[in-house]
PyMOL commands that place a pseudoatom at each C-alpha (Angstrom):
pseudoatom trace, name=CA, resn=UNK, resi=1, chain=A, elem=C, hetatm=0, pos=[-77.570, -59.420, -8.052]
pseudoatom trace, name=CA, resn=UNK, resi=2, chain=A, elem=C, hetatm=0, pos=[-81.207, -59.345, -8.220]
pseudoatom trace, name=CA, resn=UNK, resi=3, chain=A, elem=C, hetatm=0, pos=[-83.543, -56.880, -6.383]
pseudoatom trace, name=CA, resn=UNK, resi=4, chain=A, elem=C, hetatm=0, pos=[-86.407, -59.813, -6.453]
pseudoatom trace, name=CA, resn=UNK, resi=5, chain=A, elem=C, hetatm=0, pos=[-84.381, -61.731, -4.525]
pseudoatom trace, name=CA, resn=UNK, resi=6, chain=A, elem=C, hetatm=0, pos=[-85.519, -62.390, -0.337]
pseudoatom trace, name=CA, resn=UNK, resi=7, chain=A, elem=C, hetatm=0, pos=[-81.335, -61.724, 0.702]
pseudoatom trace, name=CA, resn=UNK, resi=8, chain=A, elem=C, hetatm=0, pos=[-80.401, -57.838, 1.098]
pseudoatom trace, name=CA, resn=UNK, resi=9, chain=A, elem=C, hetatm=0, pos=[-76.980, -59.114, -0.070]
pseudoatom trace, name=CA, resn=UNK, resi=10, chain=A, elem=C, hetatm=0, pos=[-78.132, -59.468, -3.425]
pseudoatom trace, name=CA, resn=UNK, resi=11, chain=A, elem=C, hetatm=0, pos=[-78.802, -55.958, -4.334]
pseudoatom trace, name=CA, resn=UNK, resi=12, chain=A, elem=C, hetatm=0, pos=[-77.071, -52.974, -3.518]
pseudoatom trace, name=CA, resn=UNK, resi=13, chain=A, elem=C, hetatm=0, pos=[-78.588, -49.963, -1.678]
pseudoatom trace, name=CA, resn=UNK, resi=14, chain=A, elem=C, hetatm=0, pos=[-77.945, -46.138, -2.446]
pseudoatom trace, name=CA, resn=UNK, resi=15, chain=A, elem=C, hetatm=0, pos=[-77.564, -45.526, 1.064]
pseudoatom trace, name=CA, resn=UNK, resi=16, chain=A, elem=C, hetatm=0, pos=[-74.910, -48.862, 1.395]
pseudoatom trace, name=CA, resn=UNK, resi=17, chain=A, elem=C, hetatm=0, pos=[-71.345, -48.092, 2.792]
pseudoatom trace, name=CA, resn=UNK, resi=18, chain=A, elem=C, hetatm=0, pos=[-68.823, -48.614, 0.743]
pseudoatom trace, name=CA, resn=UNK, resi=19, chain=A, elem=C, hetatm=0, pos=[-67.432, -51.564, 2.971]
pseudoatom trace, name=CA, resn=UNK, resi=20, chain=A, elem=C, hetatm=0, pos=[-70.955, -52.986, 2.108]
pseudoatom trace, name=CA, resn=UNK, resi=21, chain=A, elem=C, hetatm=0, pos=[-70.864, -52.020, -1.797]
pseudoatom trace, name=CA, resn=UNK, resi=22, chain=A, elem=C, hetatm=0, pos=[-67.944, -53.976, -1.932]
pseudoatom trace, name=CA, resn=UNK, resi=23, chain=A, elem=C, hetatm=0, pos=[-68.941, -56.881, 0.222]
pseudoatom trace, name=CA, resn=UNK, resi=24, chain=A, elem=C, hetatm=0, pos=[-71.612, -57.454, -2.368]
pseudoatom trace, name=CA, resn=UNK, resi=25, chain=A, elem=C, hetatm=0, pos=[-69.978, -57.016, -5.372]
pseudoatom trace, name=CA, resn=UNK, resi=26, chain=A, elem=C, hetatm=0, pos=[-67.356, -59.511, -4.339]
pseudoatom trace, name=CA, resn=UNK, resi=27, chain=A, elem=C, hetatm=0, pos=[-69.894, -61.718, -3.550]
pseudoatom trace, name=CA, resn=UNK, resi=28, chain=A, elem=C, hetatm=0, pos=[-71.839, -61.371, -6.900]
pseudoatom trace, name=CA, resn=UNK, resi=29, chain=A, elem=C, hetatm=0, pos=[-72.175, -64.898, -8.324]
pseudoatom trace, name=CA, resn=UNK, resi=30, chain=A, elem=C, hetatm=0, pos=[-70.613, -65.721, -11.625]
pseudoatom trace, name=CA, resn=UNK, resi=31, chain=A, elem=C, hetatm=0, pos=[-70.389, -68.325, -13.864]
pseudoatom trace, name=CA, resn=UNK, resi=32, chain=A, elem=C, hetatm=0, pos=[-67.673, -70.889, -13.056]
pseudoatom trace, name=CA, resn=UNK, resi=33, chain=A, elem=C, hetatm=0, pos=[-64.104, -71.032, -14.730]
pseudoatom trace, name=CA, resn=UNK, resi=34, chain=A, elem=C, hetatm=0, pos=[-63.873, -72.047, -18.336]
pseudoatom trace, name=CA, resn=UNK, resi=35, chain=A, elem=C, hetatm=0, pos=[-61.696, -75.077, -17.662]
pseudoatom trace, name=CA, resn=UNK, resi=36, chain=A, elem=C, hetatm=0, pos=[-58.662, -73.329, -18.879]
pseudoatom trace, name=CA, resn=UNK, resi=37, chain=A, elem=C, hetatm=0, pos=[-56.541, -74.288, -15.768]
pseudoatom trace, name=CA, resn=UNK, resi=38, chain=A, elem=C, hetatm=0, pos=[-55.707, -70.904, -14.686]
pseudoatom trace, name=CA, resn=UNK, resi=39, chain=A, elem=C, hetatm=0, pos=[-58.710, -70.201, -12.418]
pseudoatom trace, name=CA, resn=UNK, resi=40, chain=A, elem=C, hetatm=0, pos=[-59.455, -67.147, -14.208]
pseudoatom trace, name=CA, resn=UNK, resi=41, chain=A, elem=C, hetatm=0, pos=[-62.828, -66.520, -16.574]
pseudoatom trace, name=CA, resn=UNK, resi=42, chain=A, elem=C, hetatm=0, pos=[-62.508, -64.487, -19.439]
pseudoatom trace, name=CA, resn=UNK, resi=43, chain=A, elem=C, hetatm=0, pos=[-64.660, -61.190, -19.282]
pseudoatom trace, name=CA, resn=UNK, resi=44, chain=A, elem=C, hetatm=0, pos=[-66.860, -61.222, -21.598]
pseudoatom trace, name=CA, resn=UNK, resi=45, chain=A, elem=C, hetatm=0, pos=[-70.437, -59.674, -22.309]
pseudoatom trace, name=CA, resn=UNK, resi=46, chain=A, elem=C, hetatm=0, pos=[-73.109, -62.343, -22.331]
pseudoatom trace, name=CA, resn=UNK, resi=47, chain=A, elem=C, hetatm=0, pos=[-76.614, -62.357, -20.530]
pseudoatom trace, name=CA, resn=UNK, resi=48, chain=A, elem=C, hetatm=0, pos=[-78.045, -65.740, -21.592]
pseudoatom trace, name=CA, resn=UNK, resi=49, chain=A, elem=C, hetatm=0, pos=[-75.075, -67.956, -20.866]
pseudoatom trace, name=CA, resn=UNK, resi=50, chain=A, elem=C, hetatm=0, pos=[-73.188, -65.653, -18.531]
pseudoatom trace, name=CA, resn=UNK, resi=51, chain=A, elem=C, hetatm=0, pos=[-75.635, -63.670, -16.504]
pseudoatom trace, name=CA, resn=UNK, resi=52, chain=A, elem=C, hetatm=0, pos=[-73.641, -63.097, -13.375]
pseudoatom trace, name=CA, resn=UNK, resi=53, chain=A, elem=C, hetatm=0, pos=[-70.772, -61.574, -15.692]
pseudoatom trace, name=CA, resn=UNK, resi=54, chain=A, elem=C, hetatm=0, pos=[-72.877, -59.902, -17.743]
pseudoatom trace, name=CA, resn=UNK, resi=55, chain=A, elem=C, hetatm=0, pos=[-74.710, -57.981, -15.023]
pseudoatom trace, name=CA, resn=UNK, resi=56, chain=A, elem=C, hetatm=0, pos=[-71.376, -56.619, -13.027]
pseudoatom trace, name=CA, resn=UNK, resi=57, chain=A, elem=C, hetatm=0, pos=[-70.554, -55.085, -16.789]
pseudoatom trace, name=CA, resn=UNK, resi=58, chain=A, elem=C, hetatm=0, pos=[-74.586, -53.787, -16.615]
pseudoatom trace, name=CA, resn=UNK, resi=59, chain=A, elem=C, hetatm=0, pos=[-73.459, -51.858, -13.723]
pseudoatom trace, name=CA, resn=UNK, resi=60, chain=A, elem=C, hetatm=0, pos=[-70.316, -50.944, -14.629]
pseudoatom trace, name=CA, resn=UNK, resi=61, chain=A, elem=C, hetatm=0, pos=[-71.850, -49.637, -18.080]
pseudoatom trace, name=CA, resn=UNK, resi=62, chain=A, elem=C, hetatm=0, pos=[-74.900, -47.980, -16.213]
pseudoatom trace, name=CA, resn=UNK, resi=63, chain=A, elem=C, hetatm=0, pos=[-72.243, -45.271, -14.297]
pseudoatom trace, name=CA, resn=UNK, resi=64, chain=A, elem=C, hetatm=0, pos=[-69.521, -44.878, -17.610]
pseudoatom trace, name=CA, resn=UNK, resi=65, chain=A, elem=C, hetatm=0, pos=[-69.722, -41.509, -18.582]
pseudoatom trace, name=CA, resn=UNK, resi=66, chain=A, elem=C, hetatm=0, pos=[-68.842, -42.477, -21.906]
pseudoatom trace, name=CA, resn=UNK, resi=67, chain=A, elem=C, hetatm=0, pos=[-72.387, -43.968, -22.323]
pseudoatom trace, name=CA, resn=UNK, resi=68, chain=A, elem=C, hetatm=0, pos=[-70.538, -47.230, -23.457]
pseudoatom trace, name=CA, resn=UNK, resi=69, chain=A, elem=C, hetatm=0, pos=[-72.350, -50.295, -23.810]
pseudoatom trace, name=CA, resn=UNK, resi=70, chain=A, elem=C, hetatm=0, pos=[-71.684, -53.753, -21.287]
pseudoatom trace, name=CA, resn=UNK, resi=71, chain=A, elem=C, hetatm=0, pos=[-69.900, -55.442, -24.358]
pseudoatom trace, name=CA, resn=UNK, resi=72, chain=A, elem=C, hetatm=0, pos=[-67.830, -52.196, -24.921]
pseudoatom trace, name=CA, resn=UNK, resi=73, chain=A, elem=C, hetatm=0, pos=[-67.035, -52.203, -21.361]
pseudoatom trace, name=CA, resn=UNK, resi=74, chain=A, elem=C, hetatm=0, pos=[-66.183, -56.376, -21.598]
pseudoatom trace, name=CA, resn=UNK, resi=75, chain=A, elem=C, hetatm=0, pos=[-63.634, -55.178, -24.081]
pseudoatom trace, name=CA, resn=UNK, resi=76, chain=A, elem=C, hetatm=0, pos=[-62.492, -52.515, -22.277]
pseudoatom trace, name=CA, resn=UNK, resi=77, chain=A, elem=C, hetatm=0, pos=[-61.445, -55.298, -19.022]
pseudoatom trace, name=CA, resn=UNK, resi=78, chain=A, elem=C, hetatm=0, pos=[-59.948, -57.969, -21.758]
pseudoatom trace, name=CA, resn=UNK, resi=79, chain=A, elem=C, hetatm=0, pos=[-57.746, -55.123, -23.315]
pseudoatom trace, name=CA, resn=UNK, resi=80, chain=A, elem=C, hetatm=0, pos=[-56.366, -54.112, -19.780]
pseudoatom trace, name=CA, resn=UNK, resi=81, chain=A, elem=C, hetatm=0, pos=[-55.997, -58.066, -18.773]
pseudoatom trace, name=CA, resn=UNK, resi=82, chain=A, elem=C, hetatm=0, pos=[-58.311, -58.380, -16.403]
pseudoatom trace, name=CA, resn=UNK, resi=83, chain=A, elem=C, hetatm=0, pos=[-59.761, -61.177, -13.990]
pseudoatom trace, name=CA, resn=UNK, resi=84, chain=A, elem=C, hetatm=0, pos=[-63.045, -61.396, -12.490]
pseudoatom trace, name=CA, resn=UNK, resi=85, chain=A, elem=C, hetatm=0, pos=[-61.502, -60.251, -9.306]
pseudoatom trace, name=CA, resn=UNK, resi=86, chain=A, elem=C, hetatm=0, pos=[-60.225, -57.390, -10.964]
pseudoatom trace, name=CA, resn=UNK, resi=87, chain=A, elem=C, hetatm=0, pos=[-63.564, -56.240, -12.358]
pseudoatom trace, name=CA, resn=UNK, resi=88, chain=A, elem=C, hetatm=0, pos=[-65.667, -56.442, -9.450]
pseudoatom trace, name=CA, resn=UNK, resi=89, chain=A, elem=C, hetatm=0, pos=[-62.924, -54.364, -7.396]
pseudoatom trace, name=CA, resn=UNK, resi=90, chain=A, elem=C, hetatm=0, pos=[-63.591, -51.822, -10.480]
pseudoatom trace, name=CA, resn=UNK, resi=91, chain=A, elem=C, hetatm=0, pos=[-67.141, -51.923, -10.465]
pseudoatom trace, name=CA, resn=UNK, resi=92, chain=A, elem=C, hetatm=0, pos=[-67.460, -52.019, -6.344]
pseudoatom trace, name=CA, resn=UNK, resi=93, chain=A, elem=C, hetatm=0, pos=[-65.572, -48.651, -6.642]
pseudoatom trace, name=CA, resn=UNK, resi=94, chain=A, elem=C, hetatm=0, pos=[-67.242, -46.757, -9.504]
pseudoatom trace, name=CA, resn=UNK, resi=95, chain=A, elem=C, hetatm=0, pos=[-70.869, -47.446, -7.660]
pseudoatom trace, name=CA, resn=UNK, resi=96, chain=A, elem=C, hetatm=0, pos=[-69.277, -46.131, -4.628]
pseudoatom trace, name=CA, resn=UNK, resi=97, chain=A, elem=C, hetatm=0, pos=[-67.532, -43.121, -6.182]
pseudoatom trace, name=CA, resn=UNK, resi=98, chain=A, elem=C, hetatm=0, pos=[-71.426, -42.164, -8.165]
pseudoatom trace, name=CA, resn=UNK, resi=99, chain=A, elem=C, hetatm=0, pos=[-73.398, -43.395, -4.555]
pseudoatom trace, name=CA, resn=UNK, resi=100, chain=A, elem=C, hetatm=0, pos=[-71.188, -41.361, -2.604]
pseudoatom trace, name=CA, resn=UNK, resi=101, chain=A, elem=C, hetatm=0, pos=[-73.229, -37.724, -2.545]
pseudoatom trace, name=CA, resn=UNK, resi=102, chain=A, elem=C, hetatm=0, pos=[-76.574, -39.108, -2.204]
pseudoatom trace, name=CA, resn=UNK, resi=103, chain=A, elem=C, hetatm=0, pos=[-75.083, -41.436, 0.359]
pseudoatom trace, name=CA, resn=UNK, resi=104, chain=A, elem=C, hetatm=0, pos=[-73.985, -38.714, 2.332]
pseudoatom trace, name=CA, resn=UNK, resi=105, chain=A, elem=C, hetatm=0, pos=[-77.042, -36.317, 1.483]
pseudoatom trace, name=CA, resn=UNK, resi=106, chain=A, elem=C, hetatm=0, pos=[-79.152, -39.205, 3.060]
pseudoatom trace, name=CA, resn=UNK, resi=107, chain=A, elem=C, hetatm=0, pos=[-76.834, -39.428, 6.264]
pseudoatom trace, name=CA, resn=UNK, resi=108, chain=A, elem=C, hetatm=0, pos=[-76.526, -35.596, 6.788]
pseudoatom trace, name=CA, resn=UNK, resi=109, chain=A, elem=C, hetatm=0, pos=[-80.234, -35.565, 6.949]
pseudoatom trace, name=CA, resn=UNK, resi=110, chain=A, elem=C, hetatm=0, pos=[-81.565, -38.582, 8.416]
pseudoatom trace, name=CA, resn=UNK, resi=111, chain=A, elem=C, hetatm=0, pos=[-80.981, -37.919, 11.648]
pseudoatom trace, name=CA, resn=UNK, resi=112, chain=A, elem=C, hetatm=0, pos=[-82.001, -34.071, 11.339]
pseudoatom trace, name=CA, resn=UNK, resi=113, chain=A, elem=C, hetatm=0, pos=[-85.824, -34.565, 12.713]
pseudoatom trace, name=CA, resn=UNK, resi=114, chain=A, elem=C, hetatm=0, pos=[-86.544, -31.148, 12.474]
pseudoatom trace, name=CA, resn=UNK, resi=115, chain=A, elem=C, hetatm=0, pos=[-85.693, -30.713, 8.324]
pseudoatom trace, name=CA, resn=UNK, resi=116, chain=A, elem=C, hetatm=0, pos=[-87.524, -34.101, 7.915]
pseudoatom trace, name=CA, resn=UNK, resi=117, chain=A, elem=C, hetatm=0, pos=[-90.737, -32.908, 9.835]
pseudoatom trace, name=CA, resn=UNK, resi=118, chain=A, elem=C, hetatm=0, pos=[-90.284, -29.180, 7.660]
pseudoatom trace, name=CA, resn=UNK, resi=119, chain=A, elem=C, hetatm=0, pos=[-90.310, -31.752, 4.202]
pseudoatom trace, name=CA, resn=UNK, resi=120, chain=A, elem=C, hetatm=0, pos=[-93.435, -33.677, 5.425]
pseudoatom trace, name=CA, resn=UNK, resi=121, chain=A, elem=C, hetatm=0, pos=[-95.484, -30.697, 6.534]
pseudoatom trace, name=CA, resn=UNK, resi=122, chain=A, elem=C, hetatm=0, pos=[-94.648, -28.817, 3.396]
pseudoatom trace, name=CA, resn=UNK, resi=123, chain=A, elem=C, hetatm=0, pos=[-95.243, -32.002, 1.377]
pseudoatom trace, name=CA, resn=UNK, resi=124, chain=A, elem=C, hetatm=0, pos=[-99.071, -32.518, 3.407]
pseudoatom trace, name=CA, resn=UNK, resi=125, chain=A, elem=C, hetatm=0, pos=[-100.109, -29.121, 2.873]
pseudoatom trace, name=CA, resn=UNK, resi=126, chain=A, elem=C, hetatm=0, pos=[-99.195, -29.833, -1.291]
pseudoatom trace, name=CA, resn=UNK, resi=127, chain=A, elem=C, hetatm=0, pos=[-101.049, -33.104, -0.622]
pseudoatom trace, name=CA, resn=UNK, resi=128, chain=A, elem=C, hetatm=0, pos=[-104.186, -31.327, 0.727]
pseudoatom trace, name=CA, resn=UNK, resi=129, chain=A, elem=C, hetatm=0, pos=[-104.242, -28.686, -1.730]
pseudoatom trace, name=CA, resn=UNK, resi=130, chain=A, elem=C, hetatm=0, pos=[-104.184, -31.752, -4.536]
pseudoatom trace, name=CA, resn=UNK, resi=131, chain=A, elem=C, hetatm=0, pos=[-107.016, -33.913, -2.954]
pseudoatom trace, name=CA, resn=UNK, resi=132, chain=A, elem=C, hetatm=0, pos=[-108.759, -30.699, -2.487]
pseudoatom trace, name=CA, resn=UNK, resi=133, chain=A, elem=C, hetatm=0, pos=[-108.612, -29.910, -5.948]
pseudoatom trace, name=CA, resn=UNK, resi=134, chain=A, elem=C, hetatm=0, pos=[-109.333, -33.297, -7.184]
pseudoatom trace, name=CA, resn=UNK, resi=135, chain=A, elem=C, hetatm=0, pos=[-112.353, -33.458, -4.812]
pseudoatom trace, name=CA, resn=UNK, resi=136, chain=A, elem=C, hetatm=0, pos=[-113.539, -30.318, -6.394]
pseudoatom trace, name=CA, resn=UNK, resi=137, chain=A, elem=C, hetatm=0, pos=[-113.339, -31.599, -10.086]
pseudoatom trace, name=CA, resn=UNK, resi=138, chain=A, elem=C, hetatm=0, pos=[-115.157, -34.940, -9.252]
pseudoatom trace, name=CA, resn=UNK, resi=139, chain=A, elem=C, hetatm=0, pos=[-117.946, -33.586, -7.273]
pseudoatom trace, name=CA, resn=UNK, resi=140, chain=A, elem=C, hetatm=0, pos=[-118.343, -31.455, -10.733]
pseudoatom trace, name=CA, resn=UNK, resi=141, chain=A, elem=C, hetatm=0, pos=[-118.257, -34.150, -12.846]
pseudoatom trace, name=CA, resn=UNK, resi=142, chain=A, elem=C, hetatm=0, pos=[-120.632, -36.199, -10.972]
pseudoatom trace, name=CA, resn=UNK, resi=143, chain=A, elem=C, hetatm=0, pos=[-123.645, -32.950, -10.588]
pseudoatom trace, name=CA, resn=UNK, resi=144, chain=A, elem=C, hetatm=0, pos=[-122.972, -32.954, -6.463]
pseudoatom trace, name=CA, resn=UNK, resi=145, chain=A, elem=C, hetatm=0, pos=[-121.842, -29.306, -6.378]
pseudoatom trace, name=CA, resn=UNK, resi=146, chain=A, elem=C, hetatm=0, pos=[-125.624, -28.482, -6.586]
pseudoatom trace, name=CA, resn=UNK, resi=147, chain=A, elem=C, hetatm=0, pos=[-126.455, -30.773, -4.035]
for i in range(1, 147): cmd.bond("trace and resi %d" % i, "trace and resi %d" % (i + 1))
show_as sticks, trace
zoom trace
């Protein structure tokens, strides 16, 4: 996932559904099996040779209360037998679970014109009052109150 990146699949939006969380964790590249004839890749917590891995245990780290780091977290999947399938179901679900309020903040009020238009004129008149003050402190700085 990368927010430089042109596609909108490759990074995930606060205000993204959960159906569309998990869409794009599930599709999250990572690195290709390990050859040990299973299909599966063992989790583990590398950003130079596994970078696709390594940044689904980023995220997963990013929400853990616990303040754990990715490798911490890499252990954490191994322990509890894992596969890569069974991480980013984890991961798609503790992003939802910490999106959810502001997700639902955002759709409570988006379509409420009359809060949104309250919020920009209260946010202008703070503007104004700014500028205004700013103006005032360069004009004194430069002699032109005299003028």
């Amino acid at each position: 996932m990368s927010k430089s990146h042109p596609s909108a699949l490759s990074r995930i939006y606060i205000t993204d559904s959960p159906s569309d969380i998990r869409a794009k964790i599930q599709a999250a590249i990572v690195e290709p099996p390990d050859g040990n004839g299973d299909g599966s890749l063992e989790i583990t917590y590398d950003p130079v040779l596994r970078p696709g891995l390594s940044n689904l245990l980023i995220m997963w780290s990013a929400f853990d209360d616990g303040s754990r780091e990715p490798s911490e977290m890499a252990e954490l999947a191994v322990e509890d037998a894992w596969t890569i399938e069974d991480l980013k179901k984890h991961v798609a679900e503790v992003i939802i679970k910490e999106l959810e309020p502001v997700r639902v903040k955002y759709e409570r009020i988006r379509g409420d014109f009359e809060f949104l238009r309250q919020i920009a004129e209260r946010n202008k008149r703070v503007a104004q009052a700014t500028a205004c003050k700013t103006m005032a402190e360069v004009r004194a700085v430069l002699g032109l109150n005299s003028i």
